[in-house]
C-alpha positions in Angstrom: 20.7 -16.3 1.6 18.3 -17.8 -0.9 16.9 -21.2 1.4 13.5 -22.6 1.6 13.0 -20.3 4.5 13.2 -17.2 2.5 10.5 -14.8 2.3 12.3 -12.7 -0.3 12.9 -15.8 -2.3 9.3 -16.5 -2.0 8.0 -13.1 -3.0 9.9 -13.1 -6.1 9.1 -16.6 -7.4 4.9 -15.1 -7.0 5.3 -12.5 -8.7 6.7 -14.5 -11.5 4.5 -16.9 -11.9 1.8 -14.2 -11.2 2.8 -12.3 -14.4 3.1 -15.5 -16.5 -0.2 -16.0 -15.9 -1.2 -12.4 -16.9 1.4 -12.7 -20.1 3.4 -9.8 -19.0 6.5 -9.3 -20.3 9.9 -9.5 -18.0 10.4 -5.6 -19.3 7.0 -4.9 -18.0 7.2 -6.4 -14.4 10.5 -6.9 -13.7 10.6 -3.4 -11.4 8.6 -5.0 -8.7 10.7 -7.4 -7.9 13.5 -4.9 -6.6 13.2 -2.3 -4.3 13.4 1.5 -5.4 16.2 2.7 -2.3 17.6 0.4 0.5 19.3 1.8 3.5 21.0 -0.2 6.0 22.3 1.3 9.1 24.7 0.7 12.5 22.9 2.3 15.5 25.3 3.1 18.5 22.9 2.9 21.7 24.2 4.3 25.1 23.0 1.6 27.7 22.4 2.2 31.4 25.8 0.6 32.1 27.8 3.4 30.6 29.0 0.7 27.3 27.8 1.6 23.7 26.2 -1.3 22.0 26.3 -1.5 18.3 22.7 -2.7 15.9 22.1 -3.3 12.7 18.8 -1.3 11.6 17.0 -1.2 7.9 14.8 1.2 5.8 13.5 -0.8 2.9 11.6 1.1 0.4 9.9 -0.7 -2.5 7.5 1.5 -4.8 6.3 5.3 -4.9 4.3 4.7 -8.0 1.0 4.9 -6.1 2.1 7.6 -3.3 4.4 8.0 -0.7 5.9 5.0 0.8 3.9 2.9 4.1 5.3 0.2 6.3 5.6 -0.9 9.2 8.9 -0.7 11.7 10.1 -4.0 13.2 12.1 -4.7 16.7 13.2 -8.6 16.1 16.4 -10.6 16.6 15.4 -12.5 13.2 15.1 -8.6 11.7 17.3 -9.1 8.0 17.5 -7.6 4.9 15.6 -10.3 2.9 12.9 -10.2 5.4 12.7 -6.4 5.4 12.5 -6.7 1.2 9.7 -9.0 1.0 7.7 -7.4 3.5 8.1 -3.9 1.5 7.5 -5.5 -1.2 4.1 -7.2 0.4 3.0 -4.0 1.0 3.2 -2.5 -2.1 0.7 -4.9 -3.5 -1.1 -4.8 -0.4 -1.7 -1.0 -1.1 -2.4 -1.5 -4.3 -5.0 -4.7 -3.9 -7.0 -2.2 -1.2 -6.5 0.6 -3.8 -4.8 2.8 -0.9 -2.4 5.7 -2.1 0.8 4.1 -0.9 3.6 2.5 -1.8 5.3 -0.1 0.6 8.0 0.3 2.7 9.7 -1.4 5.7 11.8 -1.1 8.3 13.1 -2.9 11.6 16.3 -3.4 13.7 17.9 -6.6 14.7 17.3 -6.9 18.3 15.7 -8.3 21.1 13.7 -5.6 22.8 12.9 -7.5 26.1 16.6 -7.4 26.8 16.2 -3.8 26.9 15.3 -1.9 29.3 12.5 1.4 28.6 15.4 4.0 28.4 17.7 2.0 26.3 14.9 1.1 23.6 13.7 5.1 23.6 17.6 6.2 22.7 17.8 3.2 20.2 14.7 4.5 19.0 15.8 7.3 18.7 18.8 7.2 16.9 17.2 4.5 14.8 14.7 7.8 13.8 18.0 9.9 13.3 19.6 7.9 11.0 16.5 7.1 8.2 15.8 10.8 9.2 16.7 11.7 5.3 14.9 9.2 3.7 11.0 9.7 5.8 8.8 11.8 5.9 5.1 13.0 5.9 4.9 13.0 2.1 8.1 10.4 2.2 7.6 7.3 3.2 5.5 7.2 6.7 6.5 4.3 9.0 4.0 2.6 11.3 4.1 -0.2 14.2 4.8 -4.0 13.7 6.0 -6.3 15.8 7.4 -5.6 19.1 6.5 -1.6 18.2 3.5 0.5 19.3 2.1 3.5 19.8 4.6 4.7 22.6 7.6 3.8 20.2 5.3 5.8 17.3 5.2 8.8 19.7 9.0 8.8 20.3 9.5 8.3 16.2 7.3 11.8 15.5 8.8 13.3 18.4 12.6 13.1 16.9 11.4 13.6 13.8 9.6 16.6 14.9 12.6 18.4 16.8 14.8 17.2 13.9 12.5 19.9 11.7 11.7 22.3 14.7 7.8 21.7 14.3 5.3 18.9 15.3 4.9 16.6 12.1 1.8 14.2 13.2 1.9 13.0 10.0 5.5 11.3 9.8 3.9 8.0 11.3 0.6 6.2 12.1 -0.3 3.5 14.7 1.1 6.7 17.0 -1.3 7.8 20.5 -4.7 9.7 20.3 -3.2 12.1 21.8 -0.9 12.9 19.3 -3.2 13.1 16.0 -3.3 9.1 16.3 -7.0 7.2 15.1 -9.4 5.4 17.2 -9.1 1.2 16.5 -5.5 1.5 14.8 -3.9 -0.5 17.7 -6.4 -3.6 16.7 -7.1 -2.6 12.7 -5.3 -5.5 11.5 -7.0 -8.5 14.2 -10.4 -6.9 13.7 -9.5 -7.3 9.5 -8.9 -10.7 10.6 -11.9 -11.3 12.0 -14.1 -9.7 9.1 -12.0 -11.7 6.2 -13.0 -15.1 8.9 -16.9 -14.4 8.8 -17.2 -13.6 5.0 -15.4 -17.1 4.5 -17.5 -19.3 7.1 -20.3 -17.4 5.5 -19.2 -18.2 1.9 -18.2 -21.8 3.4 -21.3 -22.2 5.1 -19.8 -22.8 8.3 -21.3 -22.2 11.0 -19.4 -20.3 14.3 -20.0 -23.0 17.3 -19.4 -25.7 15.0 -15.6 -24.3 14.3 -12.8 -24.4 16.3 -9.4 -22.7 15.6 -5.6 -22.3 16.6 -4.0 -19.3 16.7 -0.1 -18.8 16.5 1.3 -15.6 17.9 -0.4 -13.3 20.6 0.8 -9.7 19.8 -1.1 -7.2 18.7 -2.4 -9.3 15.8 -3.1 -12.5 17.4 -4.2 -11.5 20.7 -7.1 -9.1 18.4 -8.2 -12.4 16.9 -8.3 -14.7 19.7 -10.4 -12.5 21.7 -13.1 -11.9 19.0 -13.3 -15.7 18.0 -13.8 -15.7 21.7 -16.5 -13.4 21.4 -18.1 -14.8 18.2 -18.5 -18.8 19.8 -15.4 -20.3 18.0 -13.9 -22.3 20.5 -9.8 -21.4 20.5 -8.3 -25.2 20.9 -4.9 -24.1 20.7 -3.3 -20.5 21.3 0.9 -20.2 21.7 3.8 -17.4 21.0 7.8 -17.3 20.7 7.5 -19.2 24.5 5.7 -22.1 23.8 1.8 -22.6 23.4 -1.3 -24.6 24.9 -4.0 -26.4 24.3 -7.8 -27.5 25.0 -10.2 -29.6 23.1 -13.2 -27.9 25.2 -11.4 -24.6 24.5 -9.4 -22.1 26.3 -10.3 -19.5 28.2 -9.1 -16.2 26.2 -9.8 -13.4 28.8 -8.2 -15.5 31.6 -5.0 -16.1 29.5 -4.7 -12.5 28.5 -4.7 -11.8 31.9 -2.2 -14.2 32.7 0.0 -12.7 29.8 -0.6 -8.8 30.9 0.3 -9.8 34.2 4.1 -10.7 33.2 3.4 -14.7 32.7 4.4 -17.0 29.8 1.5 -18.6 27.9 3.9 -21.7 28.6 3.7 -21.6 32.1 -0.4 -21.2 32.0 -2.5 -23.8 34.3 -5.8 -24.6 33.4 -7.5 -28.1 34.0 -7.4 -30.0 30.7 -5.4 -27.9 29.3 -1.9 -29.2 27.9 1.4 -27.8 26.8 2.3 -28.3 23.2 5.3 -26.9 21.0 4.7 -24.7 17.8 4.5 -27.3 15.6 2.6 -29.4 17.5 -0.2 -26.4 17.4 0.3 -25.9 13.8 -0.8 -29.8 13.5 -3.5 -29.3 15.8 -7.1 -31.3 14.8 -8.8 -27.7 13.7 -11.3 -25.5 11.6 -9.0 -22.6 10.7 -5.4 -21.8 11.2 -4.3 -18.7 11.9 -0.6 -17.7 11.9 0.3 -14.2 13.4 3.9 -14.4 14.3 7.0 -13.5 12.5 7.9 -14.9 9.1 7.8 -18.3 7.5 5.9 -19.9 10.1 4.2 -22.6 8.1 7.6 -24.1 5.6 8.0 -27.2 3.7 9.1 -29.2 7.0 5.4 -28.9 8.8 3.0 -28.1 6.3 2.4 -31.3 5.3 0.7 -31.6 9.4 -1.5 -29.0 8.9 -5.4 -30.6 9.1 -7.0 -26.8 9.4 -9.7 -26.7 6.2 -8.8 -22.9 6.0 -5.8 -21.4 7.2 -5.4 -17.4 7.6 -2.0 -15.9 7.1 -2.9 -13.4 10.1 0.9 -11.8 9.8 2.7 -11.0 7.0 4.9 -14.3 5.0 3.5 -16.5 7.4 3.7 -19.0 4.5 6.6 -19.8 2.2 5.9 -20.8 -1.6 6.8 -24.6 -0.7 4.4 -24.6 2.0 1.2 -23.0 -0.4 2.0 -26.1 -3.1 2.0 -28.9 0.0 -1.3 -27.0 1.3 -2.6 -26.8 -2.2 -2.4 -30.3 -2.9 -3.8 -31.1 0.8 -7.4 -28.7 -0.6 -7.0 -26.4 2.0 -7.7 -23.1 1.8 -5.2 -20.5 2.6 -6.5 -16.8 2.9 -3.1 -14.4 2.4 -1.8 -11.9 3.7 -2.5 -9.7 1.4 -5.8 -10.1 1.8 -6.2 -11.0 5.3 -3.6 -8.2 7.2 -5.0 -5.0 4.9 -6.6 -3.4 8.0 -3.5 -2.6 9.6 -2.8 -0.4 6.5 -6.1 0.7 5.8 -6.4 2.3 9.5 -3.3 3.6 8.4 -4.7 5.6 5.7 -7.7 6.3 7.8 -5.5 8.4 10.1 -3.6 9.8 7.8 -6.8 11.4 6.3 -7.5 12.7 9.3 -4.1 14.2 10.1 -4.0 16.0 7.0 -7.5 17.5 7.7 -7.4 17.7 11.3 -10.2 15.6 11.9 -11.2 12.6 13.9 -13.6 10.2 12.9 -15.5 8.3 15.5 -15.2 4.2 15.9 -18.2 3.4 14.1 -17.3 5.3 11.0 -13.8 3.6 11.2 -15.0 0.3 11.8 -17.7 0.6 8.9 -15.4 1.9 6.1 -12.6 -0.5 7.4 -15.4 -3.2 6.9 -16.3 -2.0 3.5 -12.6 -1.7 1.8 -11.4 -5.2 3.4 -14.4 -6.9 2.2 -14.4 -5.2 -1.3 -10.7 -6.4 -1.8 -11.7 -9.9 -0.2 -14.4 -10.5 -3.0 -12.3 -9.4 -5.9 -9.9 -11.9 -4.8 -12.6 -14.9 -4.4 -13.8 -13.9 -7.9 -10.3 -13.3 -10.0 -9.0 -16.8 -8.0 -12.2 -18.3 -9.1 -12.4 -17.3 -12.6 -8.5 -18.2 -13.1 -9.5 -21.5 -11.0 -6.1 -20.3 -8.9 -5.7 -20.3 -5.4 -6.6 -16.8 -3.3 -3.0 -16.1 -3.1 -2.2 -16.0 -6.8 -5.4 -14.3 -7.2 -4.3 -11.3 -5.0 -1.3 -11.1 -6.3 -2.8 -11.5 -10.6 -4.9 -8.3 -9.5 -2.3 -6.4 -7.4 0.4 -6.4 -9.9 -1.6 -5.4 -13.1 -2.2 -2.6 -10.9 1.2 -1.9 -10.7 2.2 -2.3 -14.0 -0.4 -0.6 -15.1 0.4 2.6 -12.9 4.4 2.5 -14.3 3.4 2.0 -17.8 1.3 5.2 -17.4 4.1 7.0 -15.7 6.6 5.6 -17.7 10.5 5.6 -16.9 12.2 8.8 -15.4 14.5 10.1 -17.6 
């Protein structure tokens, strides 16, 4: 299914023109633009009305060159194997950019979770866990939450996992409950990332906070993160929408009172606030803005609406927000996009945080996290700025010119097995 709209598409065509630019040869790069295994699976679920429904589930893993494999597990309708490629494939250079001991991996099922009810997503769970059973595992490939997955669903994951082997096994996942062996400030890692990559750029732009405004696409665990703390920080939130349907203020909206609104069992469509209007996506995506920020589900900003965008910096805030069409158009237009390689690494660095602490049963407190979290993002961040700078190549290409020589550097050292 090779269309504009296709994230695999787009990750391959990157890392082509990535490697060109680093004069690698085909021989030399070629690997990362496959995965290393692929399972696909049918999932018979048991639901509350007695009949067995039938989904299509996925275990996508890219690269152990760099350790076991990390990724996140994904409950979507629009869940398919192209998506579930590119985003493995994402992550392995994600790892690799933050210099984390990982390889990426990822995984999801094609479904529409709100449709199901607690007990009927716990067995689908469940036997999603069974059936990528042989291919996990602590020293495996470790899965982690994404979207419409959380800690609850992380808990189920080690719990199966863990009967499966007749011993807890903390370690099979991360993003799981405290009270499991799960890390303080995993739940928001990858909004509060966000937030840190946003400062160092209005710092390095010389923007200052009350004078920026910003739009915000998705309210998950990602986007909901980031609109509170640009709530927090002065930068007024002019336009905030999800999958229903979005809203905005010029005077900016009121974060707290819409979360409540949302928690409560409400649409962010059917919010009321005076001066506030209703918008579509699109409309948002065009909206008069400082920064952009994107935190839904793939290939939200394409060739059909990028040309709208008027955001000076835009922040892909989930992963493949953006496809390759849409960088050129946004390229040529001088705005800044800040990827998701760079911008979603806390997610995966909290990751490795809590892995540590699995491993050596420790718990760190949130001030350590939140400090080394700082410290790696930021690092990564200003390798970027300088290798996109010094290549005079947008962040993107820069992220991706320093990721893969990683890469090919680690499988030129190991070599090819036999």
């Amino acid at each position: 299914m090779e269309h504009e709209n296709n994230s695999y598409l787009s990750f391959t065509q990157t890392v082509d023109r990535a490697a060109e630019l680093l004069g690698l040869e085909r021989s030399a790069y070629e690997f990362v633009k496959y995965p290393e295994r692929e399972l696909i699976v049918s999932i018979p679920v048991e639901m509350d009305d007695g009949t067995v429904a039938i989904y299509k589930g996925y275990r996508v893993q890219h690269s152990s060159l760099l350790g076991p494999y990390k990724g996140g597990v994904r409950f979507h309708e629009s869940v398919n194997h192209d998506e579930m490629k590119a985003l493995a494939g994402v992550m392995t250079l994600k790892c690799a950019l933050a210099n984390l001991p990982f390889g990426g991996a990822k995984g999801g099922v094609t479904v529409d979770p709100s449709k199901l009810s607690k007990n009927e997503l716990k067995r689908l769970t469940r036997r999603y866990t069974a059936m990528i059973l042989p291919i996990i595992g602590p020293d495996e490939d470790i899965p982690a939450p994404d979207i419409n997955t959380n800690e609850e669903i992380m808990g189920w994951i080690m719990d199966t996992y863990s009967m499966m082997r007749g011993h807890a096994v903390p370690g099979i996942v991360t993003g799981k409950p405290q009270q499991l062996g799960g890390s303080l400030v995993r739940t928001e890692a990858t909004g509060r990332g966000v937030s840190y990559i946003l400062q160092e750029t209005l710092k390095r732009l010389k923007l200052e906070d009350e004078r920026c405004t910003a739009a915000v696409l998705g309210f998950g665990k990602v986007g909901r993160e980031v609109a509170h703390r640009l709530f927090e920080e002065g930068i007024r939130v002019v336009a905030l929408g999800d999958a229903t349907g979005a809203v905005r203020s010029g005077k900016g909206l009121n974060i707290p009172a819409i979360t409540a609104h949302v928690e409560s069992g409400r649409k962010i469509c059917d919010y009321q606030e005076v001066g506030t209007e209703h918008i579509t996506n699109d409309e948002l995506i065009a909206s008069e803005c400082t920064i952009l920020i994107p935190c839904a589900t793939s290939d939200r900003i394409h060739a059909g609406n990028a040309e709208s965008v008027k955001a000076q910096i835009v922040i892909e805030g989930g992963n493949a927000q953006i496809t390759s069409e849409a960088d050129v158009i946004l390229e040529k237009k001088e705005c800044m996009v800040i990827p998701d390689l760079v911008a979603t690494l806390g997610g995966v660095i909290v990751s490795y945080f809590e892995r540590v602490q699995n491993v050596q049963s420790l718990m760190w407190d949130e001030f350590e996290i939140n400090r080394m979290l700082k410290s790696i993002i930021l690092k990564a961040y200003d390798e970027v700025w300088e290798v996109s700078r010094k290549n005079a190549v947008p962040m993107r290409m820069g992220a991706y010119l320093i990721a893969l020589e990683r890469v090919c550097t680690a499988k030129r050292i190991r070599g090819i097995f036999p």
